[in-house]
C-alpha positions as CSV (number, residue, x, y, z in Angstrom):
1,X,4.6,-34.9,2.2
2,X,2.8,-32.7,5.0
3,X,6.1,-31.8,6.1
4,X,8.0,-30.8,2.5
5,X,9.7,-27.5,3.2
6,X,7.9,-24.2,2.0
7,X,11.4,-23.2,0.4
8,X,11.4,-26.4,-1.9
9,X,8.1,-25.8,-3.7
10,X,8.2,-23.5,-6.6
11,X,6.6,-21.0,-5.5
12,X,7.3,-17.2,-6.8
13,X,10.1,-15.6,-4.6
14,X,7.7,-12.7,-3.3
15,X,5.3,-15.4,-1.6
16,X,7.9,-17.3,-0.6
17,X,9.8,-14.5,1.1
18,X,6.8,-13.7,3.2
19,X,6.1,-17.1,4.3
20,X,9.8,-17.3,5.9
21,X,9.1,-14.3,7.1
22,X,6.2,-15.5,9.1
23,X,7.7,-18.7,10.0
24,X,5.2,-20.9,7.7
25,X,7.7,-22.9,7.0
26,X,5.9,-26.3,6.0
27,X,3.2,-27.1,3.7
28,X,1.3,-28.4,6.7
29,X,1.8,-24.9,8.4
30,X,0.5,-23.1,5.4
31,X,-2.7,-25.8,4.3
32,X,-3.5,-26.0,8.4
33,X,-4.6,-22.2,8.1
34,X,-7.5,-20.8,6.0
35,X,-7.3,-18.2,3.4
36,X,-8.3,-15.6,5.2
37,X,-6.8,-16.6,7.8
38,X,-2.8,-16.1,5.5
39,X,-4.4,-13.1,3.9
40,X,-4.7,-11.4,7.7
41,X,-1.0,-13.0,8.5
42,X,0.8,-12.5,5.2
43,X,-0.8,-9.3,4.2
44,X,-1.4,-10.2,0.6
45,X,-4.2,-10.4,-1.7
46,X,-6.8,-13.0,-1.5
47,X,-5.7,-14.4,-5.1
48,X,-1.7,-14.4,-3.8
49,X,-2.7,-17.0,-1.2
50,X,-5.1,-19.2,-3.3
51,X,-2.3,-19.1,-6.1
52,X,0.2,-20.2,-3.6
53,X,-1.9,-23.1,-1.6
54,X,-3.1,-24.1,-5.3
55,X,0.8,-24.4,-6.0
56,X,1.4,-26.2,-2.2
57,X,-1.7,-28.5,-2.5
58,X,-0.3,-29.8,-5.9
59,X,2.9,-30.5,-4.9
60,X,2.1,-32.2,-1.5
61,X,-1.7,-33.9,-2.2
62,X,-1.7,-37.2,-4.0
63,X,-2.9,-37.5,-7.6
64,X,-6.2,-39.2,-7.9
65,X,-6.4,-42.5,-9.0
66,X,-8.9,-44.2,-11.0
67,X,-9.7,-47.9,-9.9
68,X,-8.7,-49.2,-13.6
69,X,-5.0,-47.4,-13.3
70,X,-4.8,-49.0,-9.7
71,X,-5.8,-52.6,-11.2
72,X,-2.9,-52.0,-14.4
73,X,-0.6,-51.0,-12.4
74,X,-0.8,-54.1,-10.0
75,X,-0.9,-56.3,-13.1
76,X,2.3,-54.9,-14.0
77,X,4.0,-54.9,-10.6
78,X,2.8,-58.5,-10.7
79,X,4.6,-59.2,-13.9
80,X,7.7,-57.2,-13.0
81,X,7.9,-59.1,-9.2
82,X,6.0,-62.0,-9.9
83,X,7.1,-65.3,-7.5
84,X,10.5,-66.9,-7.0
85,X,10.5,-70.7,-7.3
86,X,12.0,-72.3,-4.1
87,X,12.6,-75.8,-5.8
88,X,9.7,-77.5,-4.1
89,X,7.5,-78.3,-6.5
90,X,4.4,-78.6,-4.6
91,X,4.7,-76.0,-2.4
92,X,5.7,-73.7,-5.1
93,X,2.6,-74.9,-7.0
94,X,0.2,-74.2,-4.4
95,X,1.8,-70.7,-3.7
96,X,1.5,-70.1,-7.2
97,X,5.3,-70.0,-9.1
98,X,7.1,-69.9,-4.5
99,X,8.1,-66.8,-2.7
100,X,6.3,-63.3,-3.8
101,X,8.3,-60.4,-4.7
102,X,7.6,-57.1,-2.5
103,X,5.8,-58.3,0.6
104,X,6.8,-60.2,3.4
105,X,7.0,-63.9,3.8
106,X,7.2,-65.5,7.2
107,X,9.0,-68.7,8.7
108,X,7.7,-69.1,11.9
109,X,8.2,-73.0,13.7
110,X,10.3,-74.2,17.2
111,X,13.6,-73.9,17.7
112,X,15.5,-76.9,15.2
113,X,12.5,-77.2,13.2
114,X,14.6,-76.0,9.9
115,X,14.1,-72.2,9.2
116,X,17.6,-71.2,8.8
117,X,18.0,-74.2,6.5
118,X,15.2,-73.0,4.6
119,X,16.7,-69.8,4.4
120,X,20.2,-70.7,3.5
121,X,18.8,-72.8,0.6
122,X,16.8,-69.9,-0.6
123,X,19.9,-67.4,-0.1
124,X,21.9,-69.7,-2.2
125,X,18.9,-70.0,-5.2
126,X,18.6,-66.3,-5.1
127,X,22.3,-65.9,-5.4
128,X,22.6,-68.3,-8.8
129,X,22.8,-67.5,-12.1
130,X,19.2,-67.1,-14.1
131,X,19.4,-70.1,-16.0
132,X,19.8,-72.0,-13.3
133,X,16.9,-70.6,-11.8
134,X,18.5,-68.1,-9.5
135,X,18.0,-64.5,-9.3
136,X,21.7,-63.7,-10.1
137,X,21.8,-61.3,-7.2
138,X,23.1,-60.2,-3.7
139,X,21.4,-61.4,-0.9
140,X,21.6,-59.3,2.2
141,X,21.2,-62.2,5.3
142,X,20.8,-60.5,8.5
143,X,21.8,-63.3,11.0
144,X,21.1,-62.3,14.5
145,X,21.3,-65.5,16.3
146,X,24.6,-66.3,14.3
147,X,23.5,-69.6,13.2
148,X,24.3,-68.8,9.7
149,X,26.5,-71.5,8.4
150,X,29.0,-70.8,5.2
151,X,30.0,-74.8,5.4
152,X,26.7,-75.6,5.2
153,X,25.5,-73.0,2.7
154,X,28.4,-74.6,0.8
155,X,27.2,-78.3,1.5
156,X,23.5,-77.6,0.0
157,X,25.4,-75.7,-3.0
158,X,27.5,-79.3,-3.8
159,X,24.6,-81.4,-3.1
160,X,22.3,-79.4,-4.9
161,X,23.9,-77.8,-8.5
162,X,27.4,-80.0,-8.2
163,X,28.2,-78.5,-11.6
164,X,28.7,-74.9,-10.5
165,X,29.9,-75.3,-7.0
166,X,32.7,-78.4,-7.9
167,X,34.6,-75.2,-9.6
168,X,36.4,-73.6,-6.8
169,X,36.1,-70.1,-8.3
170,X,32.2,-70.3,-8.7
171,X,31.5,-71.5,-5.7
172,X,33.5,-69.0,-4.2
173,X,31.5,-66.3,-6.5
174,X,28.2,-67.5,-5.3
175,X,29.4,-67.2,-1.7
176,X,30.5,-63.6,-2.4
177,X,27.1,-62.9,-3.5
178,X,25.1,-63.0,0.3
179,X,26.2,-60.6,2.9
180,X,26.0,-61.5,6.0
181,X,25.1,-58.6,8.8
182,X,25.1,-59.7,12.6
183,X,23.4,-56.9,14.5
184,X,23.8,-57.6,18.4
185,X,20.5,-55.5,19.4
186,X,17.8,-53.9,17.9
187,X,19.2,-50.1,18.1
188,X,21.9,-51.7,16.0
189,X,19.8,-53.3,13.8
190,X,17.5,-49.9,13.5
191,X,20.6,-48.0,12.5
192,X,21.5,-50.5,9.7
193,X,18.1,-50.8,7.7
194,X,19.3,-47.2,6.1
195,X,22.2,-48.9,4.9
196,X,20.3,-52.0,3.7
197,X,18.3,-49.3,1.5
198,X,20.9,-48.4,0.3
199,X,22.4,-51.2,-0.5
200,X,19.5,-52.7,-2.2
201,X,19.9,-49.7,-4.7
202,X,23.5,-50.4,-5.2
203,X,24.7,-53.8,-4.9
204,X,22.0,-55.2,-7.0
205,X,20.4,-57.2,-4.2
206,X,17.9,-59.5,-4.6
207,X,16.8,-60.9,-1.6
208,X,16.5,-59.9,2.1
209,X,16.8,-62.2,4.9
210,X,15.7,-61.8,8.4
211,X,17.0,-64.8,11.2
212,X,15.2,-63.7,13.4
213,X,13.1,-60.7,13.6
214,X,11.4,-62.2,17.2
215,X,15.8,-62.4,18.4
216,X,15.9,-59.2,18.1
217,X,13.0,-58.0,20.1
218,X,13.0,-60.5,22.7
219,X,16.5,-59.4,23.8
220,X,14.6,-55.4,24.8
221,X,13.4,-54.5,28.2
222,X,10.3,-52.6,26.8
223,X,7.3,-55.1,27.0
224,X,3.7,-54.7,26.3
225,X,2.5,-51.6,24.1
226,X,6.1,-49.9,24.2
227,X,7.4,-52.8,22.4
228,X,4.5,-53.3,19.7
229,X,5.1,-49.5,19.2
230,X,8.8,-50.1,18.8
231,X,8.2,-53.0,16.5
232,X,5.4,-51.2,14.4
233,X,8.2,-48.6,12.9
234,X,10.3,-51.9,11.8
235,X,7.5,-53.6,10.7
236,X,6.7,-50.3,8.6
237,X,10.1,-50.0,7.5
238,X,10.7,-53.5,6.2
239,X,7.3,-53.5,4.2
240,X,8.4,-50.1,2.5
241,X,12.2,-51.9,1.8
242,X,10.4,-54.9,-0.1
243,X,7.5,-52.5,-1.8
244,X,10.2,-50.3,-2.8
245,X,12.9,-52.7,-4.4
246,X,10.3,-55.6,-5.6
247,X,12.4,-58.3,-4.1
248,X,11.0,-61.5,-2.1
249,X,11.8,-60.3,1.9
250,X,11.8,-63.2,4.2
251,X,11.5,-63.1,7.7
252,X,12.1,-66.0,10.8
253,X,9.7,-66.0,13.8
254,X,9.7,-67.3,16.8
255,X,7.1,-69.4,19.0
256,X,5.8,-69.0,22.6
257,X,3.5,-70.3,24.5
258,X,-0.1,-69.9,24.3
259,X,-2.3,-67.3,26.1
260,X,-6.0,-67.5,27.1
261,X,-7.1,-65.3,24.4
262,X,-5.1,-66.6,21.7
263,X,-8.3,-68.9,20.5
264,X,-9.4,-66.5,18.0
265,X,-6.8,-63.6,17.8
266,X,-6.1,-63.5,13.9
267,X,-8.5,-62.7,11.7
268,X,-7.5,-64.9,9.0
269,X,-8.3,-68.0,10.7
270,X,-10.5,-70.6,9.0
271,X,-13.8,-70.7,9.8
272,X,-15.8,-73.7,10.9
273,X,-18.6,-74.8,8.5
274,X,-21.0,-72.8,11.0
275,X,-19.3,-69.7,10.5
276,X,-17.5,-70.0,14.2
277,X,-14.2,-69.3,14.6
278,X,-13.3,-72.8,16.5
279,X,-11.1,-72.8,19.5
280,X,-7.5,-74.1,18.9
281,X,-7.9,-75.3,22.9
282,X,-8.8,-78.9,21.7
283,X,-5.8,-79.6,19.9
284,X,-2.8,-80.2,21.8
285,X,-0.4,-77.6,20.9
286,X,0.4,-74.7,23.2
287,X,2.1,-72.8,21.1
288,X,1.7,-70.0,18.7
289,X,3.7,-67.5,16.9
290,X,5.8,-64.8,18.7
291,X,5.6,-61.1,18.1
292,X,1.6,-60.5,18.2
293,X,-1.0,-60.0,16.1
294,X,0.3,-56.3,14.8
295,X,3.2,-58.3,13.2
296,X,0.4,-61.3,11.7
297,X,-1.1,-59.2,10.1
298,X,2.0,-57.4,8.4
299,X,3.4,-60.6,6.6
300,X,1.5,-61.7,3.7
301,X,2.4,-65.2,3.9
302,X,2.6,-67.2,6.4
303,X,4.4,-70.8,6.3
304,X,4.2,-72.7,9.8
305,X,6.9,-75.6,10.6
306,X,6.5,-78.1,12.8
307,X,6.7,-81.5,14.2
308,X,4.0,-83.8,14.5
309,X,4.1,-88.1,15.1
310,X,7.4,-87.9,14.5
311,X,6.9,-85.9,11.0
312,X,8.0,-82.5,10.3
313,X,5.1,-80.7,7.6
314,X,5.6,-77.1,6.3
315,X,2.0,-75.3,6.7
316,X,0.5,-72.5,4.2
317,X,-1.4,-71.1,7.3
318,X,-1.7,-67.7,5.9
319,X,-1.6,-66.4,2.1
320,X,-4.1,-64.6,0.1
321,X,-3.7,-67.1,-3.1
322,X,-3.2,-70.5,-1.5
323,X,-5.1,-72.9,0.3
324,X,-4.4,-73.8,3.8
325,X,-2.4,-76.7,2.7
326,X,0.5,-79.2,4.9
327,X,3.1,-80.8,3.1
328,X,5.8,-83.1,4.9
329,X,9.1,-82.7,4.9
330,X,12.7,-83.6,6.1
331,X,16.9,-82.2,5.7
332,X,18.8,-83.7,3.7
333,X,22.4,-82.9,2.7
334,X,21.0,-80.9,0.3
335,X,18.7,-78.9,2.5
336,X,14.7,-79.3,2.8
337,X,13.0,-81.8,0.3
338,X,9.1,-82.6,0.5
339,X,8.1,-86.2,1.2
340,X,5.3,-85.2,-1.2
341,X,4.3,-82.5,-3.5
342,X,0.5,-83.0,-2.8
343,X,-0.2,-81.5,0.1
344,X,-3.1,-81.9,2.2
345,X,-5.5,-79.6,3.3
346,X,-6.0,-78.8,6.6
347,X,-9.5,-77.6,8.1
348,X,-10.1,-75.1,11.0
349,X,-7.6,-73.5,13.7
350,X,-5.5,-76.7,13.3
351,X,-3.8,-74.6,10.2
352,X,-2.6,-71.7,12.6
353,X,-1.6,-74.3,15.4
354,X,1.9,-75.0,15.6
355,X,3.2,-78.8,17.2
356,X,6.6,-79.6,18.4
């Protein structure tokens, strides 16, 4: 708001005329200056320029807030987003109804582990009718490793509601409903998100889709603090695209392997019972999430796949509502099914670690 244009604040046409004429053409060039500082440059009267910042201030400052209309209007954001139900029972209990509306959730597991077919089940929930337990909506699926899969979206859709998807003309309706976008780098992808605003005004979409976000970067030349300021402006921009439109905005992330300092690096992992932050060195995996810590602490939830004695789990490793919980898992036909709804709870780093 610093930066609203002098010329589009209601200002009286004198005033106004004489800050053009000075080249104050922003409400940051006019409240950066004192008053007697724009008395001496505009040649006015004292209460001209304590009308006219009065009139600036109000349009650019921020109403205050008190911290009861900040607590109702969560509860109501709460109630108008709420959680989307995934279908797994008990990892929708434990995250509270399944997948938030208007932050960001995060996949993040090796390569195969079963992210995209979490995602394409997901896709396919939001794009079902409501009393089916869909969203009835669009879903925008930005596939940037092209390993979305129609004949498999179509598979889980058979498997799963056989009653809407053995009807040619539904299933084809349901298809319709995700669009697919296939950015090849991340200036393309940049140059896109204004149209994904857009389009989640428009095409009544309902869920966003990111495979993967760590695809995209990885393919750059820029490395170190170039590339986390490169990926802070997308990290920004996505946040605003799910606060904005109150949908659920998941994202796929990568794993490397494990640094010397990545013992203690996030801030939200689980404490030993002495209050020390134990170091993930004695298990035995050596790897951890891709992207850095900037982008950990961006998602709001954080569900870790992985592989482990020949088991696959899904991990709560990071949510603000959920205990650090592990529940196994395998693919079937119809996409990911839990081998049990109660999940266990898992103590220390081990939650953040990530097996293969």
């Amino acid at each position: 708001m610093a930066n609203k244009l002098i010329s589009e604040i209601p200002l009286p046409k004198s005033i106004a005329n004489v800050f053009s004429a000075r080249n104050i053409s922003t409400a940051k060039d006019a409240l950066s200056l004192t008053e007697f500082e724009l008395m001496e440059l505009l040649d006015v009267e004292l209460t001209e320029v304590r009308s006219a910042l009065s009139q600036i201030s109000e349009v650019v400052a921020p109403p205050y807030q008190t911290a009861l209309s900040l607590m109702e209007q969560r509860f109501q954001n709460e109630h108008l987003g709420g959680h989307f139900p995934i279908g797994l029972k008990g990892l929708d209990a434990a995250l509270c109804g399944g997948i938030p509306f208007g932050v960001l959730t995060e996949l993040v597991g090796p390569a195969g582990i079963g992210k995209t077919q979490f995602c394409l089940k997901l896709s396919l929930l939001a794009s079902l009718p409501t009393n089916y337990g869909g969203l009835d909506g669009r879903v925008i699926y930005i596939d940037v490793e092209s390993k979305f899969s129609s004949r498999r979206l179509l598979e889980i859709g058979l498997r799963s509601f056989p009653e809407i998807f053995q009807m040619k003309e539904m299933a084809q309706e349901m298809a319709g409903r995700i669009l697919v976008l296939r950015p090849t780098s991340l200036a393309e992808f940049t140059q896109s998100l204004e149209q994904i605003k857009v389009s989640l005004l428009q095409n009544q979409v309902k869920m966003l889709v990111i495979d993967s976000m760590a695809a995209l970067v990885s393919g750059e030349h820029e490395q170190g603090a170039r590339r986390q300021q490169t990926l802070s402006w997308h990290i920004s921009f996505i946040k605003s695209l799910a606060e904005f439109s109150r949908i659920p905005v998941v994202v796929t992330n990568q794993v490397r392997s494990r640094n010397h300092d990545d013992a203690s690096r996030y801030s939200f992992q689980v404490q030993s019972r002495d209050g020390a932050i134990e170091t993930p060195m004695q298990y035995d995996s050596h790897l951890v999430a891709a992207l850095g810590i900037q982008w950990a602490h961006a998602v709001t939830t954080r569900l870790v796949l992985e592989a482990k004695s020949g088991e696959r789990f899904i991990k709560v490793a990071k949510s603000p509502i959920s205990p650090p919980l592990a529940f196994p898992f395998h693919i079937t036909s119809s996409g990911i099914s839990l081998l049990s709804d109660d999940g266990k709870e898992v103590m220390g780093p081990e939650i953040n670690a990530i097996h293969c």
